[in-house]
Every structure is written in structure tokens, then in C-alpha cells.
C-alpha positions in Angstrom: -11.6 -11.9 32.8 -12.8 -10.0 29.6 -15.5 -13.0 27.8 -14.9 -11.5 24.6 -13.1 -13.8 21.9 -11.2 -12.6 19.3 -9.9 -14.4 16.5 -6.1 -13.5 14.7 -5.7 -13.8 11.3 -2.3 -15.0 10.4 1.4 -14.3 12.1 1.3 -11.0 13.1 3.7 -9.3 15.1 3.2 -10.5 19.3 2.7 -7.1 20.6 -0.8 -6.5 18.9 -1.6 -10.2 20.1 0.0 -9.5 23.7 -1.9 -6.4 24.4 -5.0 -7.8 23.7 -4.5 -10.7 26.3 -2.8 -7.8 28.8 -6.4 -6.7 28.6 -8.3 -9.6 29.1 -9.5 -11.0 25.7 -9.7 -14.7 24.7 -7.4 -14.8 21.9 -7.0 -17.1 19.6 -4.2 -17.3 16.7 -4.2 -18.4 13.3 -0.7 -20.0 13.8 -0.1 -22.0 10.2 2.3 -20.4 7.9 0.3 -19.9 5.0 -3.1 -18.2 4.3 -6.3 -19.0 5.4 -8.9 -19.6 2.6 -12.0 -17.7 3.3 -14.4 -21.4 4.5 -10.9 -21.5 7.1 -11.7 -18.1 8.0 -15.8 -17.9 8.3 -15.7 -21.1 10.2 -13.2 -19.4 12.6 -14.5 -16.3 13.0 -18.3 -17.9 13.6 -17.0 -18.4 17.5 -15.5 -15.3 18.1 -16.7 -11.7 18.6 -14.4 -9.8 16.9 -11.8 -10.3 13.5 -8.0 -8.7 13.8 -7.4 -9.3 9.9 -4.8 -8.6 7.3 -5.2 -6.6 3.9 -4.9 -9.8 1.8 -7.9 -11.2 3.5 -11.1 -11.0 1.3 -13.5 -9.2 3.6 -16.1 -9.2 1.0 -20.1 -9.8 1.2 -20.0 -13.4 1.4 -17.7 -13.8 4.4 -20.1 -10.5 6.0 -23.1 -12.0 5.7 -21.9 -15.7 7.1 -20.2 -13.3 10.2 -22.7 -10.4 10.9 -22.4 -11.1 14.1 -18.9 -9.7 14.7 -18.8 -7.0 17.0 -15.8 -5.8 15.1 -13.3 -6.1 12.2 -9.9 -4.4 13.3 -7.4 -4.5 9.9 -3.5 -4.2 10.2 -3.2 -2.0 7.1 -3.7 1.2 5.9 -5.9 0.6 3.4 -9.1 -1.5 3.3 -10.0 -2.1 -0.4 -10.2 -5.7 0.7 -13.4 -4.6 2.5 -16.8 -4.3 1.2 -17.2 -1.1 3.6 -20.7 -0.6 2.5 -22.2 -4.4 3.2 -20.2 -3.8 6.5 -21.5 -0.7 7.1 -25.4 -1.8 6.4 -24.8 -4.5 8.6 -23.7 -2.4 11.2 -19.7 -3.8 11.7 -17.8 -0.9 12.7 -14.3 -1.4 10.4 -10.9 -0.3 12.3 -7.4 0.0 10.6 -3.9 1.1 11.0 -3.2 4.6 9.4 0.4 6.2 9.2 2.7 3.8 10.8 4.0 3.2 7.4 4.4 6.3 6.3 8.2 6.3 6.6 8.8 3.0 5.6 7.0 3.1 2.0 8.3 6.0 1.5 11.6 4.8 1.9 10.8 2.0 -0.5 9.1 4.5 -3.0 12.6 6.6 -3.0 14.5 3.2 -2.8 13.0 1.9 -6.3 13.0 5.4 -7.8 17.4 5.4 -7.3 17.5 1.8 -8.3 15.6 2.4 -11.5 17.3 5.7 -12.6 20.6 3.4 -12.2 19.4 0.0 -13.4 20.6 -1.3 -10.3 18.6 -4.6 -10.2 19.5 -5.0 -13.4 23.3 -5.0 -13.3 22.9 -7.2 -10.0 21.6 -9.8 -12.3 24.2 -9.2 -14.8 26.9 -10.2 -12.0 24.7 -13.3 -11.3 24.6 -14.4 -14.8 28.4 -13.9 -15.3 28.0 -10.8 -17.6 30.3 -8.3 -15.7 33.2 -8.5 -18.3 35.0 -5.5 -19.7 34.2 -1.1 -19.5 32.1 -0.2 -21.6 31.7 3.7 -21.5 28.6 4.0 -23.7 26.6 0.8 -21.8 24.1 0.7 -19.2 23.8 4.0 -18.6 21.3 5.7 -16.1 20.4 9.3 -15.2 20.7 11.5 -12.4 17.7 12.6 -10.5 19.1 15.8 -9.1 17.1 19.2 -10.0 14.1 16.8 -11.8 10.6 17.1 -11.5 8.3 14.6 -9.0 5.1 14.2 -9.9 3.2 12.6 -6.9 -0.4 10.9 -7.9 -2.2 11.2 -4.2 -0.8 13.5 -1.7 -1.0 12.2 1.3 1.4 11.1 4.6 3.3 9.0 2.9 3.3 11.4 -0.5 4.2 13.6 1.3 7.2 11.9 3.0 8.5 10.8 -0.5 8.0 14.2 -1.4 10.7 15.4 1.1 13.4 12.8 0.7 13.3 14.1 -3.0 13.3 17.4 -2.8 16.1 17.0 0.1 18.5 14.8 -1.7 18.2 15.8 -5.0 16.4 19.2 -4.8 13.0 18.1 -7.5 10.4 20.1 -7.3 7.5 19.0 -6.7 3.4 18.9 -8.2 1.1 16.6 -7.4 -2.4 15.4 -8.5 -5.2 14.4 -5.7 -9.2 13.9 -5.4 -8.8 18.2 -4.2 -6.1 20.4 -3.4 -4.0 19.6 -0.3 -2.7 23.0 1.0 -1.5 22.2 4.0 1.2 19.9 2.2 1.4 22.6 -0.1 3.0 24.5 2.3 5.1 22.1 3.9 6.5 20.6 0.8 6.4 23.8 -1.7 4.6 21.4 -3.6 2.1 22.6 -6.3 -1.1 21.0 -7.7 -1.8 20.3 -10.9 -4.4 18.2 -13.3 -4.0 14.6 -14.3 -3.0 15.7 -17.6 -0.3 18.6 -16.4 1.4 15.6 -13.9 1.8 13.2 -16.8 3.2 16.0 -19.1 5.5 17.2 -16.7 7.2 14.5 -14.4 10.3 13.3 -14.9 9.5 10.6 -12.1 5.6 10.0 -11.4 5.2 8.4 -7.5 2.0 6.3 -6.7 0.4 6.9 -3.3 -3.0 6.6 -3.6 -5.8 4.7 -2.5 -7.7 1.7 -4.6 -11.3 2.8 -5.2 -13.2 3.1 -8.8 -11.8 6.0 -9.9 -7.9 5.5 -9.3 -8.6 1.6 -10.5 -6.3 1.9 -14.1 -6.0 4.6 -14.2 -2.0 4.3 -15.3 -2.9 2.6 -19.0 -1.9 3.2 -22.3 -3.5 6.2 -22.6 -2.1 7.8 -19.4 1.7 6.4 -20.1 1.4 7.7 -23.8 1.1 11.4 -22.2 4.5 10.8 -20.0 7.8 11.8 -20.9 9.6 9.4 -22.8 12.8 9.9 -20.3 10.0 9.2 -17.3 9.6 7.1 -14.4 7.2 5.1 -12.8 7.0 4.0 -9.3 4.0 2.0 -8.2 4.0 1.7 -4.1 0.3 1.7 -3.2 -1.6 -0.8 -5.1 -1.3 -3.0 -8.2 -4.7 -2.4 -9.7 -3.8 1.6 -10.3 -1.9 0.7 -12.8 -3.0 -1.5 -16.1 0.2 -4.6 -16.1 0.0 -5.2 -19.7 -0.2 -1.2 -21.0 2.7 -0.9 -18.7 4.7 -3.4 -20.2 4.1 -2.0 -23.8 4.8 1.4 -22.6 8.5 0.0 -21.7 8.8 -1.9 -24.5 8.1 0.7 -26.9 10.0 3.2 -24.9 7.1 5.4 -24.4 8.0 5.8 -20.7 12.1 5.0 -19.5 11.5 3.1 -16.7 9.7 1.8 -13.5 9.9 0.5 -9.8 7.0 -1.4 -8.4 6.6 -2.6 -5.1 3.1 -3.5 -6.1 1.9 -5.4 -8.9 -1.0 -6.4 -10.9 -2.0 -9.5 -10.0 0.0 -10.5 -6.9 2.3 -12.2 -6.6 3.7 -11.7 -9.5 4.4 -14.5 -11.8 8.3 -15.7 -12.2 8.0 -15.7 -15.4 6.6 -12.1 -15.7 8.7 -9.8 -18.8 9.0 -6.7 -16.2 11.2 -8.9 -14.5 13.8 -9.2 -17.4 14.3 -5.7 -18.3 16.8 -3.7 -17.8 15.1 -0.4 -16.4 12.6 -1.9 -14.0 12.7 -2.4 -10.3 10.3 -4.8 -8.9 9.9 -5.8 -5.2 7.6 -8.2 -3.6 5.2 -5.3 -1.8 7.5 -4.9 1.0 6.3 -0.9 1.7 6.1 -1.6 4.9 7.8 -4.3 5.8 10.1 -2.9 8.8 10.6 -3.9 12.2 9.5 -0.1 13.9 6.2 0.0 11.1 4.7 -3.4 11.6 4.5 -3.4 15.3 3.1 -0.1 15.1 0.5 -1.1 12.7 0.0 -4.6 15.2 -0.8 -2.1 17.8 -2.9 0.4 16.3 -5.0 -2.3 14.8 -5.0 -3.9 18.7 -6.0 -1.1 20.2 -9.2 -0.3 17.8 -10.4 -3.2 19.6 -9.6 -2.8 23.3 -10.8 0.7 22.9 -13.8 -0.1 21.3 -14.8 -3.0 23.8 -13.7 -0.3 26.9 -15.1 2.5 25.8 -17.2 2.4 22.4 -14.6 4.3 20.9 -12.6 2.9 18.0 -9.0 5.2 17.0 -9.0 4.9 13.7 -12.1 4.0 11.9 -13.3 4.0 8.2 -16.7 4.2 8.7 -17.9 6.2 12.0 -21.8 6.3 11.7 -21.8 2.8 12.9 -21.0 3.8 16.1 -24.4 5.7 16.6 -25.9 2.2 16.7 -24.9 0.4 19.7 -24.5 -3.0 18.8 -23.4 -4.0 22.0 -26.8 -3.4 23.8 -28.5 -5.6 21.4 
């Protein structure tokens, strides 16, 4: 029997939790339905060895320094802003997480809100609702077709690049993009062609979010990037909240700067009920459901499973953010 304890988060899907009792680990569950505050969490995690987590755990300094003495933090997500990787990193927690078992599911939720905002179509539900849905009128609540546009795509990665080809195969957009440096082996795949920040907002008719939270993407959507768009533009937000500035985005659609926009991502979350995107008639809003599928959720319980059995079995960990821990092995201390 494997002596190692590791503590679960929240709900996640059984297989992660299943394969890491197939292998002999004492697992324990956070089984409530409802989030653990982070005194719930340190006090739990002081008795085990390792942390399977979620992204909307805080992972930050205070909880690292109370828990050095994890052996592991495994995340089921793709990204880990919720992490202070350095603190981890100085104190010599390796950090796993689950890469690319979304891809096709935020992408399909990216594409999703980019129809459903060209067409108002959240709108109009709500016009049913509300008892509005009356007489024709040829000349109201009209949309535009996305066929033979331009997709501008800010961060070119997996699931970019998935977005990248429902577009271009439904409705034949062609496609630039904008990343940290040139990706040419999505170049390639997608015909897709890089440009500047600058040439992306000026260009786009529909401007796709997909990437990563760090100090330089952090706002970088405010007033001043939505006043470059095309006034007939949309946005679609399906990474993280924070890239975009809430307020500047709300003024852009009020004073028609920019057409329209889709979020599955907001800024804060959850959004507020009472929140003006909400009310208007070009914007999509979901409740940061990218990857909320059956096939991309177990993948991302396993992945984020088996950064842990592998570590424990081999000192290897699949997918990890930072690697140079591993020269340091914490498991002969």
C-alpha cells in the first residue's frame, strides 16, 4: 500500500480520483459542494503530501509557505495564474497541470459565442422570454454574416489554433494572429499570418482571445486597444477575464466603438446579475464553461492524476510548469 496522502480539492471528475487509489494512494476528497476557503484548504493539505487542486483555488504565497511541505501540487487546468510559480519554485514544489484536453472544447465555445453574437442570438432568446416576439420587422435586429471576414487570433496556440480552423472551414476567414513570437508551425497549418498588436486590432473583423494571464497580456483589451478596432468588430474573450479591462469594454459597446462581443470569461467572476453586458443586445456572455464537456474534463482529471502517480513512481512529472525543480530531489530529504 502506497503511504502517500493526497488531498482533492473539490468534485472533480471520479476517474482522476479512481486512478490514484488504483495505484495505491490515500485519498482524501473535499466532498462539500461549494468552495473551500483557503484556512479550509491549508488545514487540509497540512496532513497530506501532495495537493490535486482546481484553477479557482488561490495557490498564492501564504497558502505555500503554511504547505512547503507538499511533495506536489498537481492542477486540473491549463493554466496556472492562480499560482505563485516562483514562491513554489523557491520552495522547491514541483507544479503539474493539464495541457490540451480542452483544446476542442473552448474552441467550440470561442466559435459558439462568435455565431451567437454576429446574430444577437442571446438576445432575441430573451426577447421571447420577455414577451417581445410580436410582428416582422425587416429593418430590426439585424446581424451580419461571418463568411469571407477576417480573424484576428490574440495568442496562437492549441486552442488558437483549433478556433482558427473551424473559421476558416465554415466560413472561409482568413486568418492573422498576434503572439509573444512568431508561431510557424501554425503558420503553416492554418495559412495563418502574423502581425503586430496594432495591425490585429486594425484589421479583424472578429478578434479571438486565447492567451495566457501574465503581466503583459493583463488589460491589455482597454480603451485604448478597443478604440483601434473596427467599429463593425467583435470580441470574444475565452481565456481569462483580466485580459480584458470590464468597464473600457462596456463603453467601447456603448459608444459603438466596437459591434459586439462574446465572453466566456469575465472580469471579476462571477459576474454580477446585475452586470450592463448582460442587457445588451450584441453580447454573448457564458458562465466560463470552455471546457465544460464530458470527453475534456475527464481528460484534464487524468492528466492532472497522472502528474502525481508518475511523479511518486518515477520522479517524472508529464506536464510541468516549472522543470528545474526536479534537479532537487525532495524526496530523499
Amino acid at each position: 500500500m502506497n503511504t502517500k496522502k493526497i488531498f482533492v480539492s473539490k468534485l472533480f471528475p471520479e476517474i482522476g480520483v479512481n486512478l490514484l487509489r488504483y495505484n495505491g494512494f490515500n485519498v482524501t476528497t473535499w466532498n462539500e459542494d461549494r468552495p473551500m476557503t483557503q484556512d479550509e484548504l491549508i488545514e487540509n493539505v497540512k496532513l497530506h503530501d501532495a495537493l490535486f487542486c482546481a484553477g479557482s483555488d488561490s495557490i498564492d504565497t501564504r497558502f505555500l509557505n503554511a504547505c512547503s511541505h507538499l511533495d506536489i501540487i498537481s492542477q486540473f487546468a491549463a493554466g496556472y495564474d492562480n499560482i505563485d510559480i516562483p514562491e513554489a519554485t523557491r520552495l522547491g514544489i514541483p507544479i503539474g497541470y493539464a495541457p490540451n484536453a480542452m483544446s476542442d472544447a473552448t474552441a467550440d465555445i470561442a466559435f459558439g459565442l462568435m455565431i451567437a453574437t454576429s446574430r444577437k442570438m442571446f438576445f432575441m432568446h430573451k426577447q421571447i422570454i420577455e414577451g417581445e416576439w410580436s410582428y416582422f420587422r425587416p429593418k430590426a435586429n439585424l446581424g451580419m454574416e461571418l463568411k469571407n471576414k477576417t480573424l484576428g487570433i490574440f495568442g496562437l496556440g492549441r486552442i488558437g489554433i483549433e478556433m482558427a480552423k473551424r473559421c476558416k472551414g465554415a466560413y472561409n476567414m482568413d486568418i492573422i494572429y498576434n503572439n509573444s513570437s512568431p508561431n510557424l508551425n501554425a503558420e503553416k497549418e492554418i495559412d495563418a499570418t502574423y502581425v503586430d498588436f496594432n495591425t490585429l486590432l486594425s484589421q479583424s473583423d472578429v478578434i479571438s482571445v486565447h492567451c495566457s494571464l501574465n503581466a503583459k497580456t493583463e488589460g491589455i483589451f482597454n480603451k485604448d486597444a478597443f478604440s483601434k478596432m473596427k467599429q463593425t468588430s467583435i470580441f470574444i474573450n475565452t481565456s481569462r477575464g483580466m485580459v480584458h479591462n470590464e468597464l473600457d469594454l462596456i463603453d467601447a459597446l456603448n459608444n459603438r466603438t466596437i459591434w459586439g462581443a462574446g465572453l466566456d470569461v469575465t472580469n471579476p467572476e462571477p459576474m454580477l446579475p446585475n452586470n450592463p453586458l448582460l442587457q445588451m443586445e450584441n453580447v454573448s456572455v457564458l458562465p466560463h464553461i470552455g471546457s465544460a464537456t464530458i470527453e475534456a474534463r475527464n481528460e484534464m482529471a487524468r492528466l492532472a492524476a497522472m502528474n502525481i502517480i508518475e511523479y511518486y513512481k518515477n520522479r517524472t512529472i508529464p506536464h510541468i510548469v516549472n522543470p528545474e525543480v526536479l534537479k532537487v530531489d525532495r524526496m530523499t530529504k
